[in-house]
Structure formats: C-alpha cells, structure tokens
PyMOL Python script that loads the backbone (N, CA, C, O; Angstrom):
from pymol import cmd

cmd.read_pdbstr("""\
ATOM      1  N   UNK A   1       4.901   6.779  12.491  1.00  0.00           N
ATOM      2  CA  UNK A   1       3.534   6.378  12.261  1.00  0.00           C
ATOM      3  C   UNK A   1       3.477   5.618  10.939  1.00  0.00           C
ATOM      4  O   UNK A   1       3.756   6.141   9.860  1.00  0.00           O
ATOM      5  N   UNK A   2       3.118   4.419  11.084  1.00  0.00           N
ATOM      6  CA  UNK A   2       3.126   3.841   9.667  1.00  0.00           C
ATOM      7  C   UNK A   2       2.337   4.571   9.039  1.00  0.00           C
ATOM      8  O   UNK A   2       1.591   5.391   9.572  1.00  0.00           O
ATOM      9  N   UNK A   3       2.460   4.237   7.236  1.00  0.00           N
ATOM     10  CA  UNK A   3       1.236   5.072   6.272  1.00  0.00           C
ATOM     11  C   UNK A   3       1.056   3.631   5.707  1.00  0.00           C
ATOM     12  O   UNK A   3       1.426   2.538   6.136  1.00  0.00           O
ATOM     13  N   UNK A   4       0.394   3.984   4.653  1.00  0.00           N
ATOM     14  CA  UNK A   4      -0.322   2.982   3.032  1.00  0.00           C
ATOM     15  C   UNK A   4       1.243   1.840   3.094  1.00  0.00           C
ATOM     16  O   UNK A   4       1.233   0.610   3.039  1.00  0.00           O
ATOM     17  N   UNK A   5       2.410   2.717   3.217  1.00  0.00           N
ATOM     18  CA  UNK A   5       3.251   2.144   2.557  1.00  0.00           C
ATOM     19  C   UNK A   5       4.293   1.304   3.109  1.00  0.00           C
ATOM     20  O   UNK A   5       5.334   0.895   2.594  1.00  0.00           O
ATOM     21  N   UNK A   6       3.728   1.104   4.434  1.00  0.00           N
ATOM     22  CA  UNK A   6       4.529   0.955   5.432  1.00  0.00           C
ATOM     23  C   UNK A   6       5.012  -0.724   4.938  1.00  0.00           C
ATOM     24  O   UNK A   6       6.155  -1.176   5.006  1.00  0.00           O
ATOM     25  N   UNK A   7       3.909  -1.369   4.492  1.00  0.00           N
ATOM     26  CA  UNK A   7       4.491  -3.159   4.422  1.00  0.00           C
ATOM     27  C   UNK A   7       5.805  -2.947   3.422  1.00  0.00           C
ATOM     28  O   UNK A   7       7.003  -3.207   3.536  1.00  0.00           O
ATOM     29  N   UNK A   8       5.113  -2.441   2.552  1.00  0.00           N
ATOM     30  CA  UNK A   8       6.432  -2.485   1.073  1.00  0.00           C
ATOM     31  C   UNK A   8       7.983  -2.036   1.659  1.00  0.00           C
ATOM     32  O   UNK A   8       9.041  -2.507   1.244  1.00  0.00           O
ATOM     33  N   UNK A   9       7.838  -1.011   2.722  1.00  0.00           N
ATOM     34  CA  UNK A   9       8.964  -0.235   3.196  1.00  0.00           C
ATOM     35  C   UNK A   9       9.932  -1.676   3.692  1.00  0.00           C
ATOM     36  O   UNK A   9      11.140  -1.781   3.482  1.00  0.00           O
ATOM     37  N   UNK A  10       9.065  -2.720   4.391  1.00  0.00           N
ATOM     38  CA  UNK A  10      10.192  -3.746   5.032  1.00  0.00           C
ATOM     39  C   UNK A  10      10.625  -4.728   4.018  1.00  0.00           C
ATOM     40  O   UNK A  10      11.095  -5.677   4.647  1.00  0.00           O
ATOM     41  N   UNK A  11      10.704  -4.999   2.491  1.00  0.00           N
ATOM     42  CA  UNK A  11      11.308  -5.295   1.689  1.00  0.00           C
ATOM     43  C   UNK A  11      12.648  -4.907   1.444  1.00  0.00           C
ATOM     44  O   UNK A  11      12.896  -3.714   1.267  1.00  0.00           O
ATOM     45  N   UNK A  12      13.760  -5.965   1.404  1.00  0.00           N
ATOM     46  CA  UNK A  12      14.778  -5.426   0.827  1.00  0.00           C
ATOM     47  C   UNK A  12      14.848  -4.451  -0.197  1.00  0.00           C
ATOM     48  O   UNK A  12      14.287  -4.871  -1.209  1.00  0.00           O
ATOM     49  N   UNK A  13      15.375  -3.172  -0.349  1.00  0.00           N
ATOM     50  CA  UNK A  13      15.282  -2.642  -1.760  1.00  0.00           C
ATOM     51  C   UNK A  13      14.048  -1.729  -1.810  1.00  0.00           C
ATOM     52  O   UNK A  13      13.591  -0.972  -2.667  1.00  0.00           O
ATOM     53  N   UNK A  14      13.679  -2.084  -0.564  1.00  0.00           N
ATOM     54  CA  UNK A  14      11.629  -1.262  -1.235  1.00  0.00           C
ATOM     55  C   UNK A  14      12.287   0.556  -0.773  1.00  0.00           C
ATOM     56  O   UNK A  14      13.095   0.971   0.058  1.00  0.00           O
ATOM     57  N   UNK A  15      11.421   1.210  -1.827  1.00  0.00           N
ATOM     58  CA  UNK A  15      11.660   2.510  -1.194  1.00  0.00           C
ATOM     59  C   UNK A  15      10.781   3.413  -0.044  1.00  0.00           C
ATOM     60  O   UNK A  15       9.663   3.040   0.311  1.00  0.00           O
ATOM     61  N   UNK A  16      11.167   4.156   0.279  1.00  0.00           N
ATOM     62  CA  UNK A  16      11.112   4.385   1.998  1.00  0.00           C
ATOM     63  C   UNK A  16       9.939   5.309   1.763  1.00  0.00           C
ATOM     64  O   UNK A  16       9.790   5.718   0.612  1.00  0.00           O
ATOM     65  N   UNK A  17       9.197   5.642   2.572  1.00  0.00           N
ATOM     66  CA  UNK A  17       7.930   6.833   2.854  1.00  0.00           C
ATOM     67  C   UNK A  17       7.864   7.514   4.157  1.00  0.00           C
ATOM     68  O   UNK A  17       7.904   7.090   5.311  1.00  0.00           O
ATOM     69  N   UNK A  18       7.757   8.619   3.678  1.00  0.00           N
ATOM     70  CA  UNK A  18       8.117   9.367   4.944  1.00  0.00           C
ATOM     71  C   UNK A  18       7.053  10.354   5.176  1.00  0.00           C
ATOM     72  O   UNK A  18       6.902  11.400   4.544  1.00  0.00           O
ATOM     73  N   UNK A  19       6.063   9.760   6.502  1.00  0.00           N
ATOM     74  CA  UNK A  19       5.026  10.621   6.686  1.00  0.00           C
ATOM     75  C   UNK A  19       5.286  11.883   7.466  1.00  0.00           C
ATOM     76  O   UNK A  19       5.692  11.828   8.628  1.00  0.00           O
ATOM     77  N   UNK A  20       5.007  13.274   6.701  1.00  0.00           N
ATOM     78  CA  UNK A  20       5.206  14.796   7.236  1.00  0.00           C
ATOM     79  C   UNK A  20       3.742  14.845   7.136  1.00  0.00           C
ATOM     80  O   UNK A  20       3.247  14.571   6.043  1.00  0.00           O
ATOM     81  N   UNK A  21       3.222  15.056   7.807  1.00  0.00           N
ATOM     82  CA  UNK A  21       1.665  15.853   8.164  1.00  0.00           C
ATOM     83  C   UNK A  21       2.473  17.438   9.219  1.00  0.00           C
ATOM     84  O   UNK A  21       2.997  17.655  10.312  1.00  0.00           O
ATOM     85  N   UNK A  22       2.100  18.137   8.008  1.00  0.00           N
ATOM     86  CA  UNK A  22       1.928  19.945   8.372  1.00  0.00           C
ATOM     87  C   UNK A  22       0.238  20.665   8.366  1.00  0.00           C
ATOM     88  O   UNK A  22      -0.934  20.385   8.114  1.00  0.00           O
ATOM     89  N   UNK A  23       0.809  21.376   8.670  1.00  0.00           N
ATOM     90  CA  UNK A  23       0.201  22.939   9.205  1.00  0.00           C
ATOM     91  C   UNK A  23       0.105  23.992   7.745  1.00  0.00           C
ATOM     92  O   UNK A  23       0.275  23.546   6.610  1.00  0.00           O
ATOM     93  N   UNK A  24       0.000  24.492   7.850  1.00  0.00           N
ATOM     94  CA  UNK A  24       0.634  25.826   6.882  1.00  0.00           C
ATOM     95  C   UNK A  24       1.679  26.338   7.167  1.00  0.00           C
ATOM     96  O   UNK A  24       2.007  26.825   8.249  1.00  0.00           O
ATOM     97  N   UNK A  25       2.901  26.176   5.187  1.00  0.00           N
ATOM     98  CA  UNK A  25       4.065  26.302   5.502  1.00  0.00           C
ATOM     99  C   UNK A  25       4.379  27.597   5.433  1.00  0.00           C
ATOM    100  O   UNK A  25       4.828  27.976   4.352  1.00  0.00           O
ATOM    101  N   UNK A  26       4.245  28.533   6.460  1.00  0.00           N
ATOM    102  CA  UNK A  26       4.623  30.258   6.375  1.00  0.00           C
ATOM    103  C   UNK A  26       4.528  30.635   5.229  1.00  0.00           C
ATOM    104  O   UNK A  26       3.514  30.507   4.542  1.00  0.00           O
ATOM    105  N   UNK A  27       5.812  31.267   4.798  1.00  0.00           N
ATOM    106  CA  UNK A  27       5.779  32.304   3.292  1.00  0.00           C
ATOM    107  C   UNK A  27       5.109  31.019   2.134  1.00  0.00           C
ATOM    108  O   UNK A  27       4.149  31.141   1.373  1.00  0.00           O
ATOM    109  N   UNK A  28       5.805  30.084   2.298  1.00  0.00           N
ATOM    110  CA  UNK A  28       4.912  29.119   0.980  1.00  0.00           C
ATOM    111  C   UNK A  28       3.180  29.459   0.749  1.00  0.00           C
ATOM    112  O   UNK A  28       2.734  29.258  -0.381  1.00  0.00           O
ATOM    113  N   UNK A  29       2.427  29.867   1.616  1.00  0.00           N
ATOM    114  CA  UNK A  29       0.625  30.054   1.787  1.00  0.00           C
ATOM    115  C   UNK A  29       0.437  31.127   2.303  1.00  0.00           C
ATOM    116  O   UNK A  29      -0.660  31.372   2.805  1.00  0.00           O
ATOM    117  N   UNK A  30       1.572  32.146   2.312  1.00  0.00           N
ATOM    118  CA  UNK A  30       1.306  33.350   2.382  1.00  0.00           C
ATOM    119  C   UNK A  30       1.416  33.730   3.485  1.00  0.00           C
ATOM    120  O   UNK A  30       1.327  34.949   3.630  1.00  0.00           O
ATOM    121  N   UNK A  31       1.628  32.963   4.598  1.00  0.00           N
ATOM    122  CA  UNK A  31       1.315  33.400   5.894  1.00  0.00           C
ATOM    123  C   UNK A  31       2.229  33.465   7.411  1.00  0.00           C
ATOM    124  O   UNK A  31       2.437  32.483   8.123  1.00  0.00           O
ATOM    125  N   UNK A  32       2.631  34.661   7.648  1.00  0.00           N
ATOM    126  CA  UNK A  32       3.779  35.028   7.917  1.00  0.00           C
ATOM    127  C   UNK A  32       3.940  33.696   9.772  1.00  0.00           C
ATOM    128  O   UNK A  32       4.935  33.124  10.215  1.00  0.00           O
ATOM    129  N   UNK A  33       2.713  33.712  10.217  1.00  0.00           N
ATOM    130  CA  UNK A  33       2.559  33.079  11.062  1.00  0.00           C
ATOM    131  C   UNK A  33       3.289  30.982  11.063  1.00  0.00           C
ATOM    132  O   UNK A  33       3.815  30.463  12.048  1.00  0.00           O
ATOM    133  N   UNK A  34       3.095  30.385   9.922  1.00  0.00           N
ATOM    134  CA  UNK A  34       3.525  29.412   9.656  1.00  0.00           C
ATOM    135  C   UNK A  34       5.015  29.159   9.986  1.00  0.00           C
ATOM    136  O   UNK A  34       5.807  30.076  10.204  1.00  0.00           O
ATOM    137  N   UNK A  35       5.345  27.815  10.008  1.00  0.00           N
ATOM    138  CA  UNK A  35       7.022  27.233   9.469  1.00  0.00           C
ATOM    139  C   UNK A  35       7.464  27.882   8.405  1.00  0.00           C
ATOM    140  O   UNK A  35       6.831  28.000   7.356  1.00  0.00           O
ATOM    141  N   UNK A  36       8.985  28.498   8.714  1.00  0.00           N
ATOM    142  CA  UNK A  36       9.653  28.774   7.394  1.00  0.00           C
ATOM    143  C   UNK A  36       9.681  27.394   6.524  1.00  0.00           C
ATOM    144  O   UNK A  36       9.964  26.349   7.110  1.00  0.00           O
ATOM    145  N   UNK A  37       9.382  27.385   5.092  1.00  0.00           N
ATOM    146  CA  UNK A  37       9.526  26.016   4.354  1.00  0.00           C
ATOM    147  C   UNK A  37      10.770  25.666   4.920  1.00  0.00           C
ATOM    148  O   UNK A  37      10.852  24.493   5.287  1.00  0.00           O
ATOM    149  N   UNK A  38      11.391  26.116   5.024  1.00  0.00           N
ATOM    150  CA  UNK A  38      13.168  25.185   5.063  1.00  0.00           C
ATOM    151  C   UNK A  38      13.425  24.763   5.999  1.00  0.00           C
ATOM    152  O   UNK A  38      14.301  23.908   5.865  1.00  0.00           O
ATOM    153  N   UNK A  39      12.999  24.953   7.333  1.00  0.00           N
ATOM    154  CA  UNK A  39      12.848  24.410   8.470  1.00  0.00           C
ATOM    155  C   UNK A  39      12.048  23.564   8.277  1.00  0.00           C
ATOM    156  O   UNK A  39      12.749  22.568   8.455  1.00  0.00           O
ATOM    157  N   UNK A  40      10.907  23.139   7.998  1.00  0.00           N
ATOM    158  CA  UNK A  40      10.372  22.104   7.584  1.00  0.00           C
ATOM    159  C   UNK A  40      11.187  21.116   6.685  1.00  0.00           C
ATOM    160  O   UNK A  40      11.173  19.960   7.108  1.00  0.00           O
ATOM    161  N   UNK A  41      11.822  21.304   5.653  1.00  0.00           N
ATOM    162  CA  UNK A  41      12.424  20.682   4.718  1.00  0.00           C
ATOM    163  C   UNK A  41      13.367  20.351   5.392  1.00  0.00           C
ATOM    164  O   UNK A  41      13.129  19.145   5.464  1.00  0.00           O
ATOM    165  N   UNK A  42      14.888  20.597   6.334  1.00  0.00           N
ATOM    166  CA  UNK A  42      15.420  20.081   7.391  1.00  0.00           C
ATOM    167  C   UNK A  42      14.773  19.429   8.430  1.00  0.00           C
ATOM    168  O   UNK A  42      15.608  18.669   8.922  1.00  0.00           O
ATOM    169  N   UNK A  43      14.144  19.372   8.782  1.00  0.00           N
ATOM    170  CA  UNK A  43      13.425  18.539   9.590  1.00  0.00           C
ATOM    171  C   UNK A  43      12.899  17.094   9.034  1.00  0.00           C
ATOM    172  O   UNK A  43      13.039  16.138   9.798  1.00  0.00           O
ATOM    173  N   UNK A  44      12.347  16.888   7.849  1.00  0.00           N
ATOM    174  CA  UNK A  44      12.092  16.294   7.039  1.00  0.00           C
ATOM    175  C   UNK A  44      12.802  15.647   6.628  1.00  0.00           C
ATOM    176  O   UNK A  44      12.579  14.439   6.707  1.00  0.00           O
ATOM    177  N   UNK A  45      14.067  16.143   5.953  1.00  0.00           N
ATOM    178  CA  UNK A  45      15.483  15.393   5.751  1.00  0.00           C
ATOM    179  C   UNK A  45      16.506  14.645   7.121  1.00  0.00           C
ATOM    180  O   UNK A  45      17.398  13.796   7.120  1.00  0.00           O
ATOM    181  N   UNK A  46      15.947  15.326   8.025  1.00  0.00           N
ATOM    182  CA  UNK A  46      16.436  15.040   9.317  1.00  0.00           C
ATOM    183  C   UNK A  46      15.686  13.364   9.617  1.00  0.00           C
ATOM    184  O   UNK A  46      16.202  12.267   9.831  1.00  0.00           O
ATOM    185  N   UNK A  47      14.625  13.704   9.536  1.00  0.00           N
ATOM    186  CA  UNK A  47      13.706  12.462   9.932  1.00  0.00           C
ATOM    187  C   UNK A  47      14.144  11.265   8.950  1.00  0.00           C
ATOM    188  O   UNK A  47      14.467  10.173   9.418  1.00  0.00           O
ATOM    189  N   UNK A  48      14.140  11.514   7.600  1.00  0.00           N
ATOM    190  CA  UNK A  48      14.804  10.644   6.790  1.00  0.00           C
ATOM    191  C   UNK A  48      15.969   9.785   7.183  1.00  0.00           C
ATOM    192  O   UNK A  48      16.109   8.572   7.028  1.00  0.00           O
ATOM    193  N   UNK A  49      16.704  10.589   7.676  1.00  0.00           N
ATOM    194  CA  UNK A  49      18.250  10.097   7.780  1.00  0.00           C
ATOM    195  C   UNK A  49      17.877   9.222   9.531  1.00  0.00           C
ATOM    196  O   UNK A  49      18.312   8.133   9.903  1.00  0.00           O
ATOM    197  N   UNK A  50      17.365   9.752   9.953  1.00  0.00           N
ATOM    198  CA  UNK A  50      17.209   8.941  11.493  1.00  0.00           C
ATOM    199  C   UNK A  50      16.476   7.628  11.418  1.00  0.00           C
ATOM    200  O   UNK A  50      16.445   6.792  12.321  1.00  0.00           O
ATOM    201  N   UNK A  51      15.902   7.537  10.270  1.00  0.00           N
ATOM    202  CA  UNK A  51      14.965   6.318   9.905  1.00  0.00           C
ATOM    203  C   UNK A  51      13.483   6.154  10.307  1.00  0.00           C
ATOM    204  O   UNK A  51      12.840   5.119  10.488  1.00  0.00           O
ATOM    205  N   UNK A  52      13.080   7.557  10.406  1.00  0.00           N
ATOM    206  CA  UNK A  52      11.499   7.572  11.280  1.00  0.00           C
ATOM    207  C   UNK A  52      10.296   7.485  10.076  1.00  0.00           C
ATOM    208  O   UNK A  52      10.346   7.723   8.870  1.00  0.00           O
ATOM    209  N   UNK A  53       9.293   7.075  10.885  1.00  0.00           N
ATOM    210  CA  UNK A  53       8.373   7.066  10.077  1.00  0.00           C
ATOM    211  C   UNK A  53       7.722   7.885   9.596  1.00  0.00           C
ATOM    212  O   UNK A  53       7.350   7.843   8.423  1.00  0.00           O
ATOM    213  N   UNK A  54       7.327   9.226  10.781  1.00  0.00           N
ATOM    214  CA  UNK A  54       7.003  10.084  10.744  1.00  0.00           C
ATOM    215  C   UNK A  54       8.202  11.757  11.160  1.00  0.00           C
ATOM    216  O   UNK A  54       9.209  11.927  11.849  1.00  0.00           O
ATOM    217  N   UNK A  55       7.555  12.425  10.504  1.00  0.00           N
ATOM    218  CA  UNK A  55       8.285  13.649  11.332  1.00  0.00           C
ATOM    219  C   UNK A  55       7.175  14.550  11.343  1.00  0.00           C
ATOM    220  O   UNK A  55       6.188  14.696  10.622  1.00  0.00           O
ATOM    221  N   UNK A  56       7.741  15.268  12.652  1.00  0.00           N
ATOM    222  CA  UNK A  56       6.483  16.227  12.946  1.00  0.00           C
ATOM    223  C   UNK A  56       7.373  17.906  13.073  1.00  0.00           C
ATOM    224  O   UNK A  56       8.030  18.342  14.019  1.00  0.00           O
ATOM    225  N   UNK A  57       7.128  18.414  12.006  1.00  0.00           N
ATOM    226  CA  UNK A  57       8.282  19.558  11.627  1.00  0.00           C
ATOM    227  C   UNK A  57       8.019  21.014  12.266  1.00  0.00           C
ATOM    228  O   UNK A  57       8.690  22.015  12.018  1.00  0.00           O
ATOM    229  N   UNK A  58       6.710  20.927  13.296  1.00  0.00           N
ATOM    230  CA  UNK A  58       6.387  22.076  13.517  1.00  0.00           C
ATOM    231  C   UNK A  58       5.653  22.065  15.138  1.00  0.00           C
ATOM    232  O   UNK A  58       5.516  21.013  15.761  1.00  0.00           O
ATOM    233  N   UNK A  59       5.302  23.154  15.576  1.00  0.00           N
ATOM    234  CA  UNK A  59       5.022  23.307  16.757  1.00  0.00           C
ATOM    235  C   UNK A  59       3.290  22.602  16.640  1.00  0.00           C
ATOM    236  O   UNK A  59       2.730  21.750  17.330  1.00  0.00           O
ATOM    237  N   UNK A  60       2.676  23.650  15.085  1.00  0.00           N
ATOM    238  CA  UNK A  60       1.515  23.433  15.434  1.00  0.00           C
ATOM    239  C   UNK A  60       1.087  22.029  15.269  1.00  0.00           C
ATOM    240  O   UNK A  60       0.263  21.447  15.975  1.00  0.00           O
ATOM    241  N   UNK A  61       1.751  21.537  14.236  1.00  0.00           N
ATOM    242  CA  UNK A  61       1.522  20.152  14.318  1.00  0.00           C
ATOM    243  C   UNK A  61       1.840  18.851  15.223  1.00  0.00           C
ATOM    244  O   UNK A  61       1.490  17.680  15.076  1.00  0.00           O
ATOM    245  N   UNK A  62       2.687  19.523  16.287  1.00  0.00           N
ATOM    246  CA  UNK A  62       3.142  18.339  17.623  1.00  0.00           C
ATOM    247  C   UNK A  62       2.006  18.953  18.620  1.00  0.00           C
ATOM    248  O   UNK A  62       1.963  18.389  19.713  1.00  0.00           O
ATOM    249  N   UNK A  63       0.979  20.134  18.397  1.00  0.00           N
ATOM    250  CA  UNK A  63       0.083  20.338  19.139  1.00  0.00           C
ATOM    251  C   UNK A  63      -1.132  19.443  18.554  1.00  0.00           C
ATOM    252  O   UNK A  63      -1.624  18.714  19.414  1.00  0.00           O
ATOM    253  N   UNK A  64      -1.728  19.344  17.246  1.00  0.00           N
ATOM    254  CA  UNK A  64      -2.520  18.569  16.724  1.00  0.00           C
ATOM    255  C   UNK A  64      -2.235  16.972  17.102  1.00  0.00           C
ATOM    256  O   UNK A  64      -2.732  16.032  17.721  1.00  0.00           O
ATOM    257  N   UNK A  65      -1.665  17.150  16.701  1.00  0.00           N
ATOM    258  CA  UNK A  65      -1.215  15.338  16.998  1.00  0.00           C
ATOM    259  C   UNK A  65      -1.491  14.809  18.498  1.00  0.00           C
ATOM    260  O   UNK A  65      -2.141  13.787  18.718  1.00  0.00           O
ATOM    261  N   UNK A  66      -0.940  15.596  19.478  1.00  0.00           N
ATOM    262  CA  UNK A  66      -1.109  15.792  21.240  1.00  0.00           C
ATOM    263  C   UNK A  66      -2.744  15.871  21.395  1.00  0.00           C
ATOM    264  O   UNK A  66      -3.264  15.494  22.445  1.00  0.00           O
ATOM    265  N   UNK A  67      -3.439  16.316  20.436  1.00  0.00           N
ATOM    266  CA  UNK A  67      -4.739  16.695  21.304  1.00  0.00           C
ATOM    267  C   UNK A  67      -5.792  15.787  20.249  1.00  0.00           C
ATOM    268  O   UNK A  67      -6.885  16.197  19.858  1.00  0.00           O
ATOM    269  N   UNK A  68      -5.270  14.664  19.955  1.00  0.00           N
ATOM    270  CA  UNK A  68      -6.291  14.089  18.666  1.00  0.00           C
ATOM    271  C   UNK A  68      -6.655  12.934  19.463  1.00  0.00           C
ATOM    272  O   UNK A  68      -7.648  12.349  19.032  1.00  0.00           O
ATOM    273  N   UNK A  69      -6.158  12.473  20.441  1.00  0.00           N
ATOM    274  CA  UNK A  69      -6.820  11.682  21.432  1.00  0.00           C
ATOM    275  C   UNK A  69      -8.149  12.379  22.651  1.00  0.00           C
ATOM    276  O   UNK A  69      -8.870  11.682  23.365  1.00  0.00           O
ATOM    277  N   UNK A  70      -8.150  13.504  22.595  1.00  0.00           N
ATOM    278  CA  UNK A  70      -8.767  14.745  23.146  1.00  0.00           C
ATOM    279  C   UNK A  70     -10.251  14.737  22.685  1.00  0.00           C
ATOM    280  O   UNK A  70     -10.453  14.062  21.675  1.00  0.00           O
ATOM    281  N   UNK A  71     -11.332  15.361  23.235  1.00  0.00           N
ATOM    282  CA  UNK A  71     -12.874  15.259  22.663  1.00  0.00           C
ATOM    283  C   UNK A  71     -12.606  16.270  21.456  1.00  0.00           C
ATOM    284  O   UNK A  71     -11.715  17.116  21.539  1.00  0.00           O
ATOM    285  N   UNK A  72     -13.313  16.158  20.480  1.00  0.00           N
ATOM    286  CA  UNK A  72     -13.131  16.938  19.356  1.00  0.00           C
ATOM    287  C   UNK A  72     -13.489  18.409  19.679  1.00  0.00           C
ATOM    288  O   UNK A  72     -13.124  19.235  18.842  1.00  0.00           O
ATOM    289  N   UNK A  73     -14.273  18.940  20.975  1.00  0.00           N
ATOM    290  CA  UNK A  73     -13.704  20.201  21.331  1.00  0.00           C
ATOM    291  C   UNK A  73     -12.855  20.751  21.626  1.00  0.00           C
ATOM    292  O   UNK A  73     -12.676  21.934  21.335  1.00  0.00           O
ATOM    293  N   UNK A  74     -12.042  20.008  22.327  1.00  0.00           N
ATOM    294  CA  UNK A  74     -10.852  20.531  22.679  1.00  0.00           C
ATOM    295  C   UNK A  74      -9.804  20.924  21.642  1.00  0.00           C
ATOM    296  O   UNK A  74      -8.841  21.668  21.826  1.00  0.00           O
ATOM    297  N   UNK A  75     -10.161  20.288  20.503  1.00  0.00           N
ATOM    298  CA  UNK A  75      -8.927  20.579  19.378  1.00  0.00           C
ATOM    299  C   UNK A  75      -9.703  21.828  18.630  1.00  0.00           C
ATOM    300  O   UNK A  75      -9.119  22.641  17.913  1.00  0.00           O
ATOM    301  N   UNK A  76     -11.191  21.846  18.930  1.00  0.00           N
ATOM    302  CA  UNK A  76     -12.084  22.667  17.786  1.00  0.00           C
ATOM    303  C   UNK A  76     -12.950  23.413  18.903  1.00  0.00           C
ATOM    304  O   UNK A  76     -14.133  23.189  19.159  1.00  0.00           O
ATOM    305  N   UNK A  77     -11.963  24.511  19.621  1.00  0.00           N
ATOM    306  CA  UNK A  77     -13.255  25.202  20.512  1.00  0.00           C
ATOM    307  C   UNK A  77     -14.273  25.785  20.532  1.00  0.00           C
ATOM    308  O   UNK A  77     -15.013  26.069  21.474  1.00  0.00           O
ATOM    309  N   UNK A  78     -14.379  26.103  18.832  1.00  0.00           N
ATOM    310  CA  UNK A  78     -15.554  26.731  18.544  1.00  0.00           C
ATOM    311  C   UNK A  78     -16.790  26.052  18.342  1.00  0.00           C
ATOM    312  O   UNK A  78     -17.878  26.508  17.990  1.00  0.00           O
ATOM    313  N   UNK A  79     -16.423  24.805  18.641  1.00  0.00           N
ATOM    314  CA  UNK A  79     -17.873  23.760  18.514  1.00  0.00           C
ATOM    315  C   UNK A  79     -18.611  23.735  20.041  1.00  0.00           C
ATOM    316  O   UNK A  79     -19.429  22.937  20.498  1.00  0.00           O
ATOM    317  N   UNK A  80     -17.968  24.966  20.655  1.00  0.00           N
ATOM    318  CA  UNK A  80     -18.569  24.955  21.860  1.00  0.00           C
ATOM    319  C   UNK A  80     -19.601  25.704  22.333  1.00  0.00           C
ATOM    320  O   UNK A  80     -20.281  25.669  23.358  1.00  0.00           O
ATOM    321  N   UNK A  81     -19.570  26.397  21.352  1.00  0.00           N
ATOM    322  CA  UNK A  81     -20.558  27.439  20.865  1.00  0.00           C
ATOM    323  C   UNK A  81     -22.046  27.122  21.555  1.00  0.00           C
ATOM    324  O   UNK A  81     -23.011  27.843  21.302  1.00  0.00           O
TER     325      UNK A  81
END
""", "prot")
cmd.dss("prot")
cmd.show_as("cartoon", "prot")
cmd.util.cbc("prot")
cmd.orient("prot")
C-alpha cells in the first residue's frame, strides 16, 4: 500500500517506508489477547526484505483491512444498535 512516502521511495538512494498498520501488540499494551511483539517485528522485517509496501503482521489486522470495503457496520456491529 503506498504511504506519504511512496514517490521519494522510487529515487535512487531514497530510503524505503514500510507501512505496518497493527492492532494491539499483546504483552507490549498489556494484553494477553494481542500479537506477541516479535512476531510482529519478524513479520515486519520479513516484509522489508521481500520489498513490500505494506505488511500486515497479524490476524486482526488482515481482518480490518478485508472488511474496510464493507458498510461501516459490519466492521462496527455495535452501530447496530
């Protein structure tokens, strides 16, 4: 997914940006439910080395991403209220 930085990235020499959009990272926010950080951080480094734009390091966040084309209930069921 390109970001802000994406033009500069196709310069010889330009340095690279690497969009991670997370979730909450488990023990990092306290919360046992999250990504272990380091699985995230491999994943991340993973994406680096493959040359992607984006990496998506987690379950919940390849679910967000999947449902953002979706009516904004479907991602937010409590607006159904």
């Amino acid at each position: 997914m390109p970001n802000s930085s994406y033009e500069d990235q196709e310069r010889p020499g330009a340095v690279r940006a690497e969009a991670l959009p997370g979730g909450p990272a488990g023990r990092a926010c306290g919360s046992p439910a999250g990504p272990d950080p380091r699985d995230v951080a491999v994943a991340a480094l993973d994406g680096i080395e493959a040359g992607a734009h984006e990496v998506l390091a987690d379950d919940t966040t390849r679910w967000v991403k999947s449902q953002l084309s979706a009516d904004l209930e479907a991602l937010y069921p409590q607006l159904n209220k």
